[in-house]
C-alpha angles and dihedrals in degrees: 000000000000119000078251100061100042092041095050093051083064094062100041090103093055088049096053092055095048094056088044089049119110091243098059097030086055094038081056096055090034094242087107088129110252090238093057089050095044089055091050095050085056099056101035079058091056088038103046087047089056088038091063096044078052097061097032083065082049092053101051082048101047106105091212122078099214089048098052090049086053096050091041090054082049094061096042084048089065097041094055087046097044075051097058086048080075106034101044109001110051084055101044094055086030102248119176102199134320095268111202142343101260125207106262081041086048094047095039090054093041090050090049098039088048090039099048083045122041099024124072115284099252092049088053083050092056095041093064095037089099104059083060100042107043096044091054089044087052096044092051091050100048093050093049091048105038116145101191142052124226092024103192079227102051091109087060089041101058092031076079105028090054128112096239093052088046091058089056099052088050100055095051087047085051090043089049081053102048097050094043099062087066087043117096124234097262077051102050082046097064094042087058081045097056095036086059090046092064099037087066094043085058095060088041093061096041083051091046098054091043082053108042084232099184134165104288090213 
């Protein structure tokens, strides 16, 4: 069985729970509050910002050369969508600007730059695996089991249940894979870890937007 498939049936449970979670279940039938998404787009722009600069260190670590172009198009990939954040998204759900990094923002970026940075290479691939993953798993679900037309957040919905996001997602599955067969078995353990790790850190800033959740000082 692949690292992907074993790893994945340990989240299931978190998964479960983030497709079962208000904020996904309301974004779905299009009665997610304007306020809670707002709030959302803001910190997904700061996120996804901190999430490039995470797998272009990835990139410049990555041994293989393939693999270090395709890290390095991931990252140019975030940085053209946190861009049209700006560009698109903040008008059309009339944003302001992205206010300030939160705590669960501020927590989820720290965990992926240290960890793009100061672990082994395979175990920072693994570490942002989920971003890609769930949110194409959550995409997916929330297009195939839409309630409404004309849902005010159908632009954000098919942006990740798209094809071309789909490709993406596949080929760093394949990449985790790949570098997991010439890990040892210490080494395949902390990339599940870490793979948890963010899988939790995905339902936490879904929850935390649904929440408001701000600094309380």
């Amino acid at each position: 069985m692949k690292w992907t498939d074993k790893t994945w049936q340990q989240i299931e449970p978190i998964y479960q729970q983030i497709i079962e979670m208000p904020f996904i279940e309301e974004l779905q039938n299009g009665r997610l509050p304007l306020e809670k998404f707002q709030f959302y787009m803001g910190q997904d722009s700061f996120y996804l910002e901190n999430f490039s600069r995470s797998l272009a260190i990835i990139g410049a670590r990555a041994e293989r050369v393939d693999h270090a172009l395709d890290f390095i198009r991931f990252a140019e990939g975030a940085i053209v969508v946190e861009k049209a954040l700006h560009d698109s998204y903040f008008k059309e759900f009339g944003l302001a600007d992205r206010g300030n990094i939160e705590p669960t923002t501020h927590h989820y970026i720290n965990f992926l730059k240290s960890t793009a940075a100061l672990d082994q290479v395979e175990i920072a691939m693994a570490a942002v695996l989920p971003c890609f993953w769930i949110y194409q798993e959550v995409g997916d679900y929330i297009y195939e089991n839409q309630l409404v037309k004309d849902n005010p957040y159908q632009k954000w919905i098919d942006t990740y249940a798209g094809e071309e996001f789909g490709e993406l997602v596949t080929k760093a599955k394949n990449i985790c894979d790949t570098v997991a067969e010439n890990c040892t078995e210490a080494q395949q353990k902390r990339m599940t870890q870490v793979f948890i790790a963010g899988s939790r850190l995905e339902f936490m800033f879904w929850d935390s937007a649904y929440q408001l959740k701000k600094w309380g000082v």
